[in-house]
N, C-alpha and C positions, 0 to 999 in steps of 0.2 A: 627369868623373864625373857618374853622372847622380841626381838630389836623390832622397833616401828616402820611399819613399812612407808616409803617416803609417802606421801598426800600430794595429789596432782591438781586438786582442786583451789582454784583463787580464794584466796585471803578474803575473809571479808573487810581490811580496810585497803586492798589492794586493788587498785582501778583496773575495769576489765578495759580489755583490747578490742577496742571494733573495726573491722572493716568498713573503711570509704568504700560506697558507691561511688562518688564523684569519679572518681579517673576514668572506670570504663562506662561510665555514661557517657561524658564527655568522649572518647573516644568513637563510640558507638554513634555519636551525633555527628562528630566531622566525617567519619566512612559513610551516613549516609545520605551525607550534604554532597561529599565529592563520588559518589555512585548515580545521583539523580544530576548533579554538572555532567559528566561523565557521558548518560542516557542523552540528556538533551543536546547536547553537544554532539554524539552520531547521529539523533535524530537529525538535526540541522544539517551533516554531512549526507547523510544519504537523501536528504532533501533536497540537497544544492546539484546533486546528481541528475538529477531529471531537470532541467530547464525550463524556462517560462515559456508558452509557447507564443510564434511570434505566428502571420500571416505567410512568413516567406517560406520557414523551417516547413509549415504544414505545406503549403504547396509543390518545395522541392521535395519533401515527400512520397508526399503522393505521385508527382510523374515519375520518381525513381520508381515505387511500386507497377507503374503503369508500362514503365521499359524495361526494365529486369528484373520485376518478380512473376515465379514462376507459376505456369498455371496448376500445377498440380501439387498441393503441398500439405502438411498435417502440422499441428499447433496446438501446447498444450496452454492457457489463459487461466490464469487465477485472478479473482474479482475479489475487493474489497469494498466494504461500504455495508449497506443495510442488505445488499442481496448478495452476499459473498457466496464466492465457490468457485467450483471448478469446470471450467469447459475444454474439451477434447472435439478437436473437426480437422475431419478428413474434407479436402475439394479437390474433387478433378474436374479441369476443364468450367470453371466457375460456379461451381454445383455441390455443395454439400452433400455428401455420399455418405458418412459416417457421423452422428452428432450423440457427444454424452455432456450432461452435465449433474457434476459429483458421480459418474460411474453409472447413471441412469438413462438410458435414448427418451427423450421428451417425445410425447405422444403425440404432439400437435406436429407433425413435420413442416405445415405453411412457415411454423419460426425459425427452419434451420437456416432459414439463408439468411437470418442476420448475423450468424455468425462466418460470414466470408470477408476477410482482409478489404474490401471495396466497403462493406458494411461497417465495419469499425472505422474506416474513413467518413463517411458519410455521419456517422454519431458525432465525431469529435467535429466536423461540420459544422452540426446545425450548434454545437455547443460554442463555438465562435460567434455563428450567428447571435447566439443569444445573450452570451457576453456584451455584445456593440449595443445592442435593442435592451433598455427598459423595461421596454411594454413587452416583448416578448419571454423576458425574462418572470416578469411578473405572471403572464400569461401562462404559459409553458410550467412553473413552477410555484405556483400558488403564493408568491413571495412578494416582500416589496420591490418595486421595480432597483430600486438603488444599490441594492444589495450587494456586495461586490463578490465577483465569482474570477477564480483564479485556476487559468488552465494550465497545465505541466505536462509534455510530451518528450519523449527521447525515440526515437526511429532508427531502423537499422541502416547500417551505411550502405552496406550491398544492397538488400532490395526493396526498402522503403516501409516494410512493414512497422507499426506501432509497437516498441518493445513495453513504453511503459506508458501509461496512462491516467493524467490526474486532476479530476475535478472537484474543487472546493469551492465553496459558499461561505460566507465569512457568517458566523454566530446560526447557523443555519446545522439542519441533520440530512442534507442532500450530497453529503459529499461520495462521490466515485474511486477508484482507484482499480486500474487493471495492469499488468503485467503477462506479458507472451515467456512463457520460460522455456519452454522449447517450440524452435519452429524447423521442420525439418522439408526440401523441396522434395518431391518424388518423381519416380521415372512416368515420360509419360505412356 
């Protein structure tokens, strides 16, 4: 007779072994409690980056822009918000010469002069403006007047341009956000 081969198979009065879930559940729940801390937590930091704006920041600003920035210069602007993208403008001598947005030249040229370093002043502008005013807040953006709108600017040191730019609306889908990532002077 030939010897029994051992039996690998559980007993039937022998209690099977199961694997807890528990541990890497629980585990799986703290990583991704402390990855969303984590998240909001740089959010917060790169928020705190850009600063409130005040009336004095925009003003010494803009006459930095007005005494030493240069008149010929190329900038590339990434836009967040409902109309994101990408704009690239060439200006010499206060004249937009070159204009793309997302890699396309806009067919309307009347609009490329809003995109000149004077023109993005002039927006964050009227957006103060409208901050102080209610009624123009309401007016302007179909909103209640009450509304609380919160502006965030950071400017460069040297020549005043708007590095970063940010408009929120508290409970509201108007919010703005722009960014200069590269801004280069040219010869003139």
């Amino acid at each position: 007779m030939e010897p029994a081969l051992p039996d690998d198979s559980p007993k039937p009065d022998a209690p099977l072994r199961r694997r807890s879930l528990a541990g890497p559940i629980l585990i799986g729940a703290v990583l991704s409690i402390l990855l969303t801390a984590a998240g909001i937590g740089l959010f917060a930091v790169l928020q705190g980056r850009v600063p409130l704006l005040t009336d004095a920041d925009f003003a010494r600003a803009e006459k930095t822009w007005e005494t030493a920035g240069p008149q010929n210069y190329q900038y590339d602007l990434l836009i967040g918000g409902r109309q994101s993208g990408k704009v690239h403008a060439v200006v010499h001598h206060g004249v937009v010469t070159e204009l793309t947005r997302d890699g396309l030249e806009p067919k309307r040229k009347q609009t490329w002069d809003y995109w000149r370093i004077e023109q993005l002043f002039d927006f964050i502008a009227d957006d103060l403006a409208v901050q102080k005013d209610p009624a123009k807040k309401a007016a302007q953006f179909n909103i209640p007047g009450d509304t609380i709108l919160t502006l965030r600017a950071k400017f460069d040191p040297r020549y005043g341009y708007p590095i970063r730019y940010r408009r929120a609306f508290a409970a509201q889908n108007l919010d703005l956000d722009w960014s200069i990532v590269r801004f280069e002077p040219l010869p003139p």
